[in-house]
PAPA-448530 format. One line per 3 residues: number of its first residue (from 1); their letters; for each residue z, y, x of C-alpha. Coordinates in steps of 0.02 Angstrom, whole numbers, plus 50000, padded with zeros to 5 digits. Layout:
N
NUM = a = Z/Y/X  ... .
***
This chain:
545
1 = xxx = 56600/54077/57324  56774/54077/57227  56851/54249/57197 .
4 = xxx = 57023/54250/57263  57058/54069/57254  56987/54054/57091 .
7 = xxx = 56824/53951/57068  56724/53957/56889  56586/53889/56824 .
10 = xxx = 56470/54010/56858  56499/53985/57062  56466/53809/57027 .
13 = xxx = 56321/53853/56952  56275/53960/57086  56307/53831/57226 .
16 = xxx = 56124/53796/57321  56202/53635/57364  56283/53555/57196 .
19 = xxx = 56099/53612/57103  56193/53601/56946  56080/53648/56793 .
22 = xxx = 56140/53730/56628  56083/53624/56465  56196/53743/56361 .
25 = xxx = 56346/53833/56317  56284/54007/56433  56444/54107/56364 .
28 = xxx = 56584/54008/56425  56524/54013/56626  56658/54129/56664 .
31 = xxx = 56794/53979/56610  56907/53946/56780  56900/53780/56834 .
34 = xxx = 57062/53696/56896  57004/53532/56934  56840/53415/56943 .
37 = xxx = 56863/53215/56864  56772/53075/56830  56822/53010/56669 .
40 = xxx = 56727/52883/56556  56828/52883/56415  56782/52942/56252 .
43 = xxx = 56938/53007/56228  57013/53069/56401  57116/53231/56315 .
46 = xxx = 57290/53136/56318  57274/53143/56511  57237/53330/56530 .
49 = xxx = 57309/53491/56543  57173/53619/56520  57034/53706/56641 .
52 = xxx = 56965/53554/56697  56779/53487/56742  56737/53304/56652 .
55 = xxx = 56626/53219/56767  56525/53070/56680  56384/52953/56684 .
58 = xxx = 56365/52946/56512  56440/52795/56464  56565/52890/56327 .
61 = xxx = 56426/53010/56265  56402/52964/56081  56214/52920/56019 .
64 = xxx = 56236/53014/55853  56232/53180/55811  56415/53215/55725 .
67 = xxx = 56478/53071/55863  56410/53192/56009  56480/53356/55905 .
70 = xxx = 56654/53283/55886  56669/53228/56086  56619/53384/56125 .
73 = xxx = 56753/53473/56009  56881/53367/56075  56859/53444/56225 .
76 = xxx = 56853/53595/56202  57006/53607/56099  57095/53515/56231 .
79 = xxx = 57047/53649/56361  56933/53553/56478  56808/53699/56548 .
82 = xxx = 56660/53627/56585  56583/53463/56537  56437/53367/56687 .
85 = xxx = 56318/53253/56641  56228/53139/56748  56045/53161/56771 .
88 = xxx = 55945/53015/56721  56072/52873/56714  56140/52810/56544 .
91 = xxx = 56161/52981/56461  56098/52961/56290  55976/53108/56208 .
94 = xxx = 56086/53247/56160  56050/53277/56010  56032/53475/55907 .
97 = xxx = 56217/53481/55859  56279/53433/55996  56175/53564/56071 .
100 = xxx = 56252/53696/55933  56419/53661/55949  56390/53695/56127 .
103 = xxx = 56314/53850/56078  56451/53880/55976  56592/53862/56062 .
106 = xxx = 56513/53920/56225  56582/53763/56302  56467/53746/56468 .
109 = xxx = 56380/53585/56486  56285/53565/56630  56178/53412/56694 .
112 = xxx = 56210/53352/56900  56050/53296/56989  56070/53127/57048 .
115 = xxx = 56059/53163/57225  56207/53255/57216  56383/53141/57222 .
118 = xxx = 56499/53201/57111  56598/53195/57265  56550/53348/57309 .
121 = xxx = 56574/53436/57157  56780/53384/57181  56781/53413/57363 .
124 = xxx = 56681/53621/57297  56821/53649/57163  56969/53574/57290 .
127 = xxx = 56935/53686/57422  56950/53826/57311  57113/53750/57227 .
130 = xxx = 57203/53747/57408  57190/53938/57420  57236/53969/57230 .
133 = xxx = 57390/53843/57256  57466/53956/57392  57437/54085/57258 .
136 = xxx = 57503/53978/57134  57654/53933/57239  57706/54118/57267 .
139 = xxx = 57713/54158/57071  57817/53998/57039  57933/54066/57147 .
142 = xxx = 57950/54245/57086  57953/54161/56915  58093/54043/56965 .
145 = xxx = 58177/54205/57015  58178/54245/56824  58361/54148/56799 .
148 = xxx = 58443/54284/56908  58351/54433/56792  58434/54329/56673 .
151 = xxx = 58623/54328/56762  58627/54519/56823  58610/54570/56644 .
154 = xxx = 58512/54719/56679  58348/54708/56586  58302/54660/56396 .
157 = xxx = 58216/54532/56348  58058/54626/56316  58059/54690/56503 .
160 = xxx = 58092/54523/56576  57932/54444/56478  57839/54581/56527 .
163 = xxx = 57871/54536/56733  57852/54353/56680  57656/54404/56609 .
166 = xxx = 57624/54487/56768  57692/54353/56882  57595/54205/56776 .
169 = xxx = 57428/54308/56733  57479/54241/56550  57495/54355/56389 .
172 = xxx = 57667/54274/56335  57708/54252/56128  57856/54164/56062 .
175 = xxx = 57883/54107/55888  57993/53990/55775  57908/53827/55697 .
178 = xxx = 57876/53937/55550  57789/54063/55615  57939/54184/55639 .
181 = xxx = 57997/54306/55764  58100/54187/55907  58147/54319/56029 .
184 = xxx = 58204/54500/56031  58049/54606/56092  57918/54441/56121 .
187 = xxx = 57783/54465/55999  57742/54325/55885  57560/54247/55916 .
190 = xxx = 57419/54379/55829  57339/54300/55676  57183/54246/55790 .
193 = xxx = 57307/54104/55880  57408/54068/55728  57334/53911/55722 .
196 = xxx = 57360/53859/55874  57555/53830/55868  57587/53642/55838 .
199 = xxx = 57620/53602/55669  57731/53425/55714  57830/53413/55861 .
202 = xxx = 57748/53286/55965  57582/53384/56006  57466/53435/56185 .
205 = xxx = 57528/53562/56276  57334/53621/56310  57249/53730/56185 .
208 = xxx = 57096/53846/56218  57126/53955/56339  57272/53938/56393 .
211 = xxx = 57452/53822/56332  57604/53831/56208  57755/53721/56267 .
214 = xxx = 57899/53693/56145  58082/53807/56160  58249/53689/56138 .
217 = xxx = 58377/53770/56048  58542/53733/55995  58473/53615/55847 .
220 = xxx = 58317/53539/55926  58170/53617/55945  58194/53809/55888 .
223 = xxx = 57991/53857/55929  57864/53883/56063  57814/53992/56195 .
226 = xxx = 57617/54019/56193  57528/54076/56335  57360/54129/56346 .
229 = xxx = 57254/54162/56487  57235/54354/56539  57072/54440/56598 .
232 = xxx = 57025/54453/56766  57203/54369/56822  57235/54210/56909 .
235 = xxx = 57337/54098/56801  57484/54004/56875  57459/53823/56774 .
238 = xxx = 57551/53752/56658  57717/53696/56768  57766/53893/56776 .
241 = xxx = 57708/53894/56581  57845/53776/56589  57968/53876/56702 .
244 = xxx = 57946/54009/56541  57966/53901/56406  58130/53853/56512 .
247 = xxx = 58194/54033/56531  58140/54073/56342  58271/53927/56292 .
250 = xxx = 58418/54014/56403  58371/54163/56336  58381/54109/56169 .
253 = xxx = 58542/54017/56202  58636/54189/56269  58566/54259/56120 .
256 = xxx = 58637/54138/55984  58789/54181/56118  58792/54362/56064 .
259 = xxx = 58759/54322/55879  58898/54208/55867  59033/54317/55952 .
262 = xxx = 58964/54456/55848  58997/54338/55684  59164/54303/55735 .
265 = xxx = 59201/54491/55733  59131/54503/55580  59220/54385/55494 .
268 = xxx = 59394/54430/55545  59326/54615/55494  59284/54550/55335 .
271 = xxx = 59456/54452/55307  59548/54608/55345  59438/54700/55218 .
274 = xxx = 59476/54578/55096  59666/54603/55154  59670/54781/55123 .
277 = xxx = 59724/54781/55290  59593/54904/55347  59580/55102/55333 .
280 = xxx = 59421/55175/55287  59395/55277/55456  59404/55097/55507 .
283 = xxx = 59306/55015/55399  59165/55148/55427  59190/55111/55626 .
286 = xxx = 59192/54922/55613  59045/54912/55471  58946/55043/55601 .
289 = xxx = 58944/54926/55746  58885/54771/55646  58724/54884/55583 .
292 = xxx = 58767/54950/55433  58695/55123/55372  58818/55246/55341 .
295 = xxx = 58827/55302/55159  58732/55132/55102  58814/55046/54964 .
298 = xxx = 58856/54872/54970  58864/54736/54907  58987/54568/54902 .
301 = xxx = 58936/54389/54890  58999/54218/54880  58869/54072/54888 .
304 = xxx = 58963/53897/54850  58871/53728/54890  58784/53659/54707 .
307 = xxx = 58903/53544/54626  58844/53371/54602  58903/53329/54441 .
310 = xxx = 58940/53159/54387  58897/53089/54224  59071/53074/54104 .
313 = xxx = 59068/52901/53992  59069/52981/53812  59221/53017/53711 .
316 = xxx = 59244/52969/53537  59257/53089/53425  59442/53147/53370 .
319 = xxx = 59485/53143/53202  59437/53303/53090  59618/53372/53027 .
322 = xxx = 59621/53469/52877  59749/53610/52873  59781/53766/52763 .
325 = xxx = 59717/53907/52820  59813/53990/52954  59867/54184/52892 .
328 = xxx = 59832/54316/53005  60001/54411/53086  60031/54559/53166 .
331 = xxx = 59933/54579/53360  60042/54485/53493  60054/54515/53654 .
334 = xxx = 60029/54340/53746  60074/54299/53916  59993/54132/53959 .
337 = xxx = 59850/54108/54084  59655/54076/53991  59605/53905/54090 .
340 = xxx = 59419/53915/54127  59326/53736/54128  59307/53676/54291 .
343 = xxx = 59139/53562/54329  59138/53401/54375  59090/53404/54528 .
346 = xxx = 59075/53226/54672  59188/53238/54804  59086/53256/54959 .
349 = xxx = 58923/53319/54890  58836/53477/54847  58834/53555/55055 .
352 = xxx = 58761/53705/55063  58642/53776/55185  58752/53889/55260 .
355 = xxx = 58663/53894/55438  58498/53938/55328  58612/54075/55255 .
358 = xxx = 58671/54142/55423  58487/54125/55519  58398/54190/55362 .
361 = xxx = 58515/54344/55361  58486/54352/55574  58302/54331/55577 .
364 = xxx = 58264/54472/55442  58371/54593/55560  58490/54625/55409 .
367 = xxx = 58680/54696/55461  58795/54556/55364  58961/54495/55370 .
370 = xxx = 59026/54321/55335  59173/54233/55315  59187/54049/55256 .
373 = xxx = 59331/53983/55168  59357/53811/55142  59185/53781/55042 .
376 = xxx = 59143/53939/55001  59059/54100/55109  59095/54290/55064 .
379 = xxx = 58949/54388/55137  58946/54565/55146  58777/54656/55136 .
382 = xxx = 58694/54807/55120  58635/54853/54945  58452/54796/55001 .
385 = xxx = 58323/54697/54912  58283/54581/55052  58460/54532/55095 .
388 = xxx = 58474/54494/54887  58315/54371/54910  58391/54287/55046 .
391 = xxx = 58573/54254/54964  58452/54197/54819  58340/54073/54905 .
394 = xxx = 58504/53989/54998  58444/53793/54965  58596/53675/54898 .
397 = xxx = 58678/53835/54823  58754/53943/54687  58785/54129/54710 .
400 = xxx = 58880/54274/54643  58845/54435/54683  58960/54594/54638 .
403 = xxx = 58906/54772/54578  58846/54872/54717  58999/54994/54768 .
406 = xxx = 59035/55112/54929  59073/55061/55091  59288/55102/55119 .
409 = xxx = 59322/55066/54931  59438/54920/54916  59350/54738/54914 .
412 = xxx = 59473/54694/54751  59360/54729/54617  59214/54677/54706 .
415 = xxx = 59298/54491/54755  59331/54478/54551  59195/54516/54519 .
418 = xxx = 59088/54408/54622  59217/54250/54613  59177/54301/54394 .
421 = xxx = 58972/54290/54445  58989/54133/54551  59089/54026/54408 .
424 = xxx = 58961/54093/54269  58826/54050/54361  58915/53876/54387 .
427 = xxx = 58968/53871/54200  58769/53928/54135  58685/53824/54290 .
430 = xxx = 58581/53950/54368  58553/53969/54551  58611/54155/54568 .
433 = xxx = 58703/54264/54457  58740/54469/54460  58907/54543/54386 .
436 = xxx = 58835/54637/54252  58700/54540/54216  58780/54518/54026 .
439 = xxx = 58741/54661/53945  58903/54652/53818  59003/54715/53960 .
442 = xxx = 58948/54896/53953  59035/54891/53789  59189/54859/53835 .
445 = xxx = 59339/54999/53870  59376/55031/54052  59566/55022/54001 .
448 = xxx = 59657/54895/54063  59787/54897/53924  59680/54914/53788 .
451 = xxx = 59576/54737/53866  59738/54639/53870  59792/54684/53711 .
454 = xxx = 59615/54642/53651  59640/54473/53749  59813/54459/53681 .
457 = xxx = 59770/54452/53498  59624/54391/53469  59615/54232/53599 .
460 = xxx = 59828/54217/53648  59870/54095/53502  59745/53978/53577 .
463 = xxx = 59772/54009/53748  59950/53944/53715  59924/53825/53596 .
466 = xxx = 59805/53729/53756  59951/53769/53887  60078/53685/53763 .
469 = xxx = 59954/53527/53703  59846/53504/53889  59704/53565/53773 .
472 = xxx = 59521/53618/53800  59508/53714/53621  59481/53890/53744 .
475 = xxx = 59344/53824/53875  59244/53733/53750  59226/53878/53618 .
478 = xxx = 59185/53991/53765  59063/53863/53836  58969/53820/53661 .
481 = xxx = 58961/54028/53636  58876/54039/53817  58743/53913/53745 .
484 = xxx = 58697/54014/53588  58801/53893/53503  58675/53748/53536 .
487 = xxx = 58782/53602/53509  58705/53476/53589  58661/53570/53742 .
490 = xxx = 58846/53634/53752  58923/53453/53742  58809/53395/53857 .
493 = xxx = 58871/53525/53974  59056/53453/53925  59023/53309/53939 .
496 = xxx = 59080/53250/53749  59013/53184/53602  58979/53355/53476 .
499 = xxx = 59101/53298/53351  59234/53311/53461  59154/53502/53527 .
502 = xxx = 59169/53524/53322  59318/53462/53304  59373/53592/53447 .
505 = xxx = 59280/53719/53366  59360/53707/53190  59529/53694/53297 .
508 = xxx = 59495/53867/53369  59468/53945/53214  59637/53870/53124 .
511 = xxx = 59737/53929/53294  59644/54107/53313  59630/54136/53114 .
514 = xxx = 59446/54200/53146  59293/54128/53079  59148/54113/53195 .
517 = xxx = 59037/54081/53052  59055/54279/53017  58987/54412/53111 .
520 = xxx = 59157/54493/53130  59242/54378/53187  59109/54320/53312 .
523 = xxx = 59090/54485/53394  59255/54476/53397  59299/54325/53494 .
526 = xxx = 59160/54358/53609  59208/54522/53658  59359/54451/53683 .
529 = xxx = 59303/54311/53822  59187/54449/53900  59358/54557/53912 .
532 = xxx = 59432/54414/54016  59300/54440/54145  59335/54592/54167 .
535 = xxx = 59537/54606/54168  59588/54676/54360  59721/54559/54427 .
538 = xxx = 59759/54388/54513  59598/54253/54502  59676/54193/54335 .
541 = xxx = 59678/54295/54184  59865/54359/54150  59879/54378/53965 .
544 = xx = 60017/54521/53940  60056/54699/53929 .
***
């Protein structure tokens, strides 16, 4: 009666001796069945693991209709293939949606004459188990041989998933707990079993047709392995579903391997870059092997974790000091450093989601390289909108992003620049900022000179009068300018009261002899701090000729 070792409902139904009747659920006679029990529980599900016959008297059968519906979907979801009633004992009337969802599903439910011990019904489906566990035995051990596919080296993962589906008679998916690609070359589930991957960790391993097991990965569990009974093939059961999920989790252990060593590469590539240690023959070579398109511009990032900033206990305001005007002299040439304010940040907070950085740029199969210093990461990227999203949407972070420029041109410019997008977006709290995202820039002159000297005159006076005096006259004009002069907003920021970011602001103007109640002088000044952004040289702003 059972076709190779495999027995289904359908050659139970056939059986002259077992007499079984069909009440309902015609399509689903093909389902295998695994194993024949006797369970009167209403729930029995936590106990199974899929292609099973529930034997019963009745006793768990619900009377009502939606009570009879849901024991019969719990069932089915749970994988149980056929469901036996008991003719004429203490089997309630089924009732018409219990009937439809039988219908429905094309769950088989069939009704056993009393004469007919549901003894023999187990003994029936046993004696076609024995065969199909010699079967079952021989595919264990061909999967089992899967660790040594694994060791020689030989064959992608995509090839040895492909021998694992014949041996197992499963289609195989693999996918992270979000629904992502887990594997090189293992499909994700179709849309049709999306739903079928657990959405907590402590779930069944039985689903319709066939199981999904959970994949351990370095950091718990990284996903599942889903595997769904094949046409017309003799499945192997869910202890070589197992075996996969087992060989899945090496495999995606030597492949974190690779990723890792190929990280490490990168990241003394990228320090050598940032060196100038490198030619461009062999930057081209290096930036070639980590997946980078020839010709592609780039692009240079630094994402540092969100500082946590503590509230400051509010300063009184200094005293307002009237002065006589200060004349304006001849343009000097100043040599003193402009201090930018720092934020006040919590020691020990503010960590970044650097892994989500790494495994975001990974799992979209963008070519990046990083390299962390102390609490900050410079990532190299291509000049790609989807590797820009994910720098954005780094949780816990602030990023700075340089102009895009050409692979072999000196990381210099591109460092200052990103290190200048980083602190603004730090200084202006935003999440992500560009170089160039202020459009005054364009305006500026490309000369170096002519920037200093710009520098020089119009902000120098101040810049020494805050070295001399342990001043913040410089960062708090700059800071009240980059919040459209809002004073409130801008001694928030500062964390003093507004007369004293007043006081500071009248200081400024005595020092630098400019009014920033006139549009001159304004423009002036605020060309000025833009200029300082832009200066080439060390991380602070050199002052001189």
């Amino acid at each position: 009666m059972a076709r190779d070792g495999v027995i289904r409902v359908e050659d139970l139904l056939r059986s002259p001796a077992l007499q079984l009747r069909l009440v309902a659920g015609a399509a689903g006679i093909s389902r295998r069945v695994a194993w024949a029990h006797v369970s009167e529980l209403e729930d029995p599900t936590p106990w199974l693991s899929g292609a099973e016959m529930i034997m019963t008297t009745g006793i768990p059968v619900p009377r009502s209709g939606a009570g009879q519906r849901r024991y019969l979907e719990r069932l089915d979801d749970a994988g149980v293939a056929c469901l036996a009633l008991s003719e004429g004992l203490v089997v309630p009337p089924l009732t018409e949606a219990f009937l439809m969802a039988a219908q429905e599903r094309g769950f088989p439910v069939v009704e056993v004459p009393i004469p007919v011990p549901f003894m023999a019904i187990s003994q029936e489906v046993a004696a076609a188990v024995l065969l199909d566990t010699g079967l079952r035995l021989g595919a264990q051990l061909q999967v089992f041989g899967a660790v040594q596919w694994l060791a020689s080296g030989n064959l992608s993962t995509a090839e040895i998933f492909a021998r694992l589906e014949r041996l197992s008679g499963y289609s195989l998916y693999a996918c992270t707990r979000q629904r992502g690609q887990l594997l090189d070359g293992v499909p994700v589930p179709p849309p049709s079993c999306a739903d079928l991957i657990p959405s907590a960790l402590t779930s069944p391993p039985t689903v319709p047709g066939g199981y999904v097991l959970p994949v351990t990965g370095p950091r718990g569990t990284a996903g599942y392995i889903l595997a769904m009974e094949t046409a017309d093939a003799s499945p192997a059961g869910v202890s070589v579903v197992q075996h996969i999920a087992t060989v899945a989790a090496l495999q995606l252990s030597m492949q974190a391997h690779e990723r890792e060593m190929l990280r490490r590469e990168g990241a003394e590539t990228l320090a050598e870059m940032l060196q100038g240690a490198l030619d461009k023959a062999v930057v081209t070579k290096r930036l070639a092997s980590h997946g980078f398109s020839a010709g592609h511009a780039l692009i240079l990032a630094i994402v540092r974790p969100a500082p946590s900033v503590r509230p400051a206990p509010i300063v009184r305001p200094a005293p307002i000091v009237r002065s006589a005007p200060i004349v304006r002299s001849a343009p000097i040439v100043r040599s003193a450093p402009i201090v930018r304010p720092a934020p006040s940040v919590r020691p020990g907070h503010g960590a970044a989601d650097y892994e989500g950085v790494v495994d975001g740029l990974a799992q979209d199969g963008l070519p990046q390289l990083i390299l962390r210093q102390q609490d900050e990461l410079y990532v190299l990227i291509p000049d790609d909108e989807t590797a820009a999203d994910a720098l954005a949407g780094v949780v816990g972070a602030i990023v700075g992003r340089s102009r895009p420029f050409a692979a072999g041109t000196s990381l210099g410019v591109a460092r200052r620049e990103a290190q200048w997008a980083v602190a603004r977006a730090v200084e202006a709290g935003r999440s992500c900022v560009t170089y160039g995202d202020d459009r005054t820039e364009r305006w500026l002159t490309s000369e170096a000179a002519d920037l200093r000297a710009l520098v020089g005159e119009v902000l120098g006076a101040v810049a020494d009068y805050d070295q001399a005096h342990g001043g913040d006259v410089l960062p708090t004009v700059r800071t009240w300018l980059e919040h459209d002069r809002r004073t409130e907003r801008a001694a928030r920021s500062l964390h003093i009261h507004p007369n004293t970011l007043l006081y500071r602001v009248r200081r400024f103007e005595q020092i630098s002899g400019r009014s920033l109640a006139s549009t001159e002088g304004l423009a002036e000044v605020w060309l000025a701090l833009r200029a300082t952004a832009t200066l080439p040289g060390d991380d602070s702003v050199t002052l001189g000729g």
